[in-house]
LOBAMI-444806 format. One line per 3 residues: number of its first residue (from 0); for each residue x, y negated, z negated of C-alpha. Coordinates in Angstrom, 3 decimals. Each point is the difference from the previous one (the first is absolute). Example, Ala and Ser with C-alpha at 12.3 -4.5 7.8 and 13.67 -1.06 7.14 Angstrom:
2
0> 12.300/4.500/-7.800 ~ 1.370/-3.440/0.660
END
This chain:
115
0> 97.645/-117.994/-104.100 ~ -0.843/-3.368/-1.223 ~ 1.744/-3.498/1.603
3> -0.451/-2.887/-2.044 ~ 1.210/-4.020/0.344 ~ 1.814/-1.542/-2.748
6> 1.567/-3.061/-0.263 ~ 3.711/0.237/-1.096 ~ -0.621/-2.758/-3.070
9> -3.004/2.308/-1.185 ~ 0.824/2.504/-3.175 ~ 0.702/3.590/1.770
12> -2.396/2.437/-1.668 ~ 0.767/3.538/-0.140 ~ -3.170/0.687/2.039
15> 2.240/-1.809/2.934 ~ 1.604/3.431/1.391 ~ 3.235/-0.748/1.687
18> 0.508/-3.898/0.492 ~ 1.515/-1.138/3.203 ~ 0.840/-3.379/0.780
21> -0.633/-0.890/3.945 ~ 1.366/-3.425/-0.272 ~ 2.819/-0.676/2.038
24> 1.506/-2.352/-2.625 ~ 0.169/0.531/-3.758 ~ -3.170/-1.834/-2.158
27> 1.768/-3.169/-0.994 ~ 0.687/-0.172/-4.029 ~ -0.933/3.407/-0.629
30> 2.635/2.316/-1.543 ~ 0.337/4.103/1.351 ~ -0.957/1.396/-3.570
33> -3.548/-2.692/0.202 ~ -0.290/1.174/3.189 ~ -0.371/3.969/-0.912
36> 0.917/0.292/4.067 ~ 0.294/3.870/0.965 ~ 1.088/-0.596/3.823
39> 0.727/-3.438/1.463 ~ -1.314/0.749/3.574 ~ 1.295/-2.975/1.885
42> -0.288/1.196/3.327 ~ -3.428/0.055/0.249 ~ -0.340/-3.299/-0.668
45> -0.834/-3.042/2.515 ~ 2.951/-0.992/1.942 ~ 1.756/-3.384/-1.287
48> -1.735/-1.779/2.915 ~ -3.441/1.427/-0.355 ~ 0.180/-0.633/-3.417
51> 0.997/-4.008/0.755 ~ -2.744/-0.295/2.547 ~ -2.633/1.153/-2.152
54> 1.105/-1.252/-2.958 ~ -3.646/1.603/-1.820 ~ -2.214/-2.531/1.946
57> -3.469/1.446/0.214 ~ -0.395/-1.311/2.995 ~ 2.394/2.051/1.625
60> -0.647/2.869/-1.611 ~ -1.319/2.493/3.205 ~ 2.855/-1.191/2.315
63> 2.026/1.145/-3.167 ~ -1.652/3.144/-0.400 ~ 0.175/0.600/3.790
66> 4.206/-1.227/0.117 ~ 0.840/2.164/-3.189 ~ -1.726/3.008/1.378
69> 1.972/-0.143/3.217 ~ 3.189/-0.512/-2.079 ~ -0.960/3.282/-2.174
72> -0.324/2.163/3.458 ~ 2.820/2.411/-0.750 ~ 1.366/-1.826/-2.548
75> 1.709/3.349/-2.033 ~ -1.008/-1.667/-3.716 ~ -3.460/0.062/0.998
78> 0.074/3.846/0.519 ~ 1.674/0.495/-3.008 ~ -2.782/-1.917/-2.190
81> -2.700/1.841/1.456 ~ 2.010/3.315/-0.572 ~ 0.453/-1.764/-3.938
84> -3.665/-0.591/-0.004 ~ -1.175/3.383/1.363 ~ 1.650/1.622/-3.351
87> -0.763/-2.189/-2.858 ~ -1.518/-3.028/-0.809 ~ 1.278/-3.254/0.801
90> 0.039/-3.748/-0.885 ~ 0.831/-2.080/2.730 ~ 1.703/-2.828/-1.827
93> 0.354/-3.880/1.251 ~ 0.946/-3.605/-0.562 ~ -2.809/-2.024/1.588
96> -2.347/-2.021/-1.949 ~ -2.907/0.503/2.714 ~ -0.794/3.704/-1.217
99> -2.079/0.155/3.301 ~ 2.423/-1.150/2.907 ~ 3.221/1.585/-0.379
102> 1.836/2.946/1.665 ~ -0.717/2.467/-3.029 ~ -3.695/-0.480/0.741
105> 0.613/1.400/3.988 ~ 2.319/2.863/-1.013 ~ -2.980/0.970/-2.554
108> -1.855/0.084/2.984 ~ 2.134/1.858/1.933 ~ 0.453/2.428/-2.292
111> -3.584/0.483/-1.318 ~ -0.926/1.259/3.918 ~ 3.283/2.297/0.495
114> -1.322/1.587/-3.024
END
């Protein structure tokens, strides 16, 4: 199955599969119909403090990578995307502006080697 990055401002295409926000806070000024959200998967998303600390500085961006990972270990929403992603495809919908540092970007990664 396919995983693909979108961000959540971007049109959703109907080439997206099933679109699953892993934000743990809603895209600020975008409506639920814009949004074309099929699962809100907040769970899987950076704790509050991570998600202060790194606040998308490149810079910090493998201590990130290393801190989120170790948050993820056993984290039951995790299993449950890669049991999503196993069966259809998937867009793993974000917030960020930086389309290369942010947590949607590790999960792809995660998922694209539990494959």
């Amino acid at each position: 199955m396919t995983i693909m990055l979108k961000r959540a401002y971007d049109l959703a295409t109907q080439t997206d599969g099933e679109r699953i926000l892993v934000d743990r806070l809603w895209p600020r000024g975008l409506t639920k119909a814009k949004a074309k959200i099929d699962l809100w998967l907040k769970e899987v998303a950076p704790s509050t403090e991570l998600r202060q600390w790194f606040g998308h500085d490149p810079e910090k961006w493998l201590e990130f990578k290393k801190k989120y990972r170790a948050e993820l270990k056993g984290n039951p929403a995790l299993s449950e995307l890669q049991a999503i992603s196993r069966q259809k495809d998937i867009t793993l919908v974000y917030a960020a502006r930086d389309q290369l540092h942010n947590e949607a970007v590790v999960l792809k990664q995660i998922l694209d080697r539990s494959a």
